[in-house]
N, C-alpha and C positions, 0 to 999 in steps of 0.2 A: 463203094461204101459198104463197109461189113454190116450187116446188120445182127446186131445181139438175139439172142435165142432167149427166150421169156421165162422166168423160173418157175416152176410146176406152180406155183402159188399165182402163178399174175392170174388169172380169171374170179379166183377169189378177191384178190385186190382192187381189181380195176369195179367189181363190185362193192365193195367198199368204198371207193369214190363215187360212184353212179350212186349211193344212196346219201352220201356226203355232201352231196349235191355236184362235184369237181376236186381236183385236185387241189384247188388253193383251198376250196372250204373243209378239206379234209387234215390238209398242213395243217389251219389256224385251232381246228378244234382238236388237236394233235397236241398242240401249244411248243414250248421253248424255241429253241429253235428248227425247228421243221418247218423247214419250204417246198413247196410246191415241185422244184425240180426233184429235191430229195426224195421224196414220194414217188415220183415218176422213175425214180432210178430203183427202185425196192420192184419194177417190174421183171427187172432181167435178175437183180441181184440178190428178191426175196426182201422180206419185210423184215427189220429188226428184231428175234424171238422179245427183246426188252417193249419193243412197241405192240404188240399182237395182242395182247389182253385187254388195253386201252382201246383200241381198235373195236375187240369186239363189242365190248361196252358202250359206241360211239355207233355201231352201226349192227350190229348182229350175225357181222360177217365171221363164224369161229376161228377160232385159231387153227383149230385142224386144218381149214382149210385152204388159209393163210399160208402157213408151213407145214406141208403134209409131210417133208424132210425129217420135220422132232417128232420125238416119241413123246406127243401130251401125256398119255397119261401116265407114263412115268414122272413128269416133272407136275403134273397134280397132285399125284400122290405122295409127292415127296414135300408140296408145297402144305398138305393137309396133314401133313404129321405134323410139319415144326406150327400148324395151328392148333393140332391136340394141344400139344406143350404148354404154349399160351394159354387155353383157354384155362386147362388143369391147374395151372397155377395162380388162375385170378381170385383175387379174396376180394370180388365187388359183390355186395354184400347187399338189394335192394330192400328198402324201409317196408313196413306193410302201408295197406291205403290209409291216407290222410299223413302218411309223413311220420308220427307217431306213435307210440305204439300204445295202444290202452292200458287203463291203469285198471287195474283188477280189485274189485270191492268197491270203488267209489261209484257211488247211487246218489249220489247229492247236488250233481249237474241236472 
């Protein structure tokens, strides 16, 4: 029986499950459909880059070192421009305190 060769990332990952508490509690808090084998197959074949940020979030295990393979912080820094964009173009507009704004000269409250 061949056995598969582990992808740079499985010590990161199998910590990920070890804080997951398992494999299947890592699937379910994963959510759709991610099962437990699927997980266990991301040892030899690497973690999905779409899964690794959820991941970290879930466990604190980084992505770096999930998939040491990507360049993160080329694709942080790419993810933080097109957030410039967004944030530049938001016209949300918050009230001052109490919601409205004071009326100027009236003394008669």
């Amino acid at each position: 029986m061949k056995t598969k060769t582990p992808h740079p990332g499985a010590p990161a990952l199998r910590a990920a499950i070890k804080k997951a508490g398992g494999l299947k509690q890592l699937a379910t808090l994963i959510g759709g459909k991610t099962q437990s084998q699927t997980v266990a197959n991301w040892i030899s074949r690497g973690t999905p880059m779409e899964r690794c940020a959820l991941i970290q979030r879930l466990t604190g295990v980084r992505c770096e070192d999930l998939r040491p393979d990507l360049d993160w912080t080329a694709l942080r820094d790419a993810f933080r421009d097109d957030d410039a964009d967004v944030i530049a173009s938001s016209d949300d507009v918050q009230p001052p305190d109490g919601g409205v704004p004071p009326e100027t000269g009236d003394t008669s409250r």
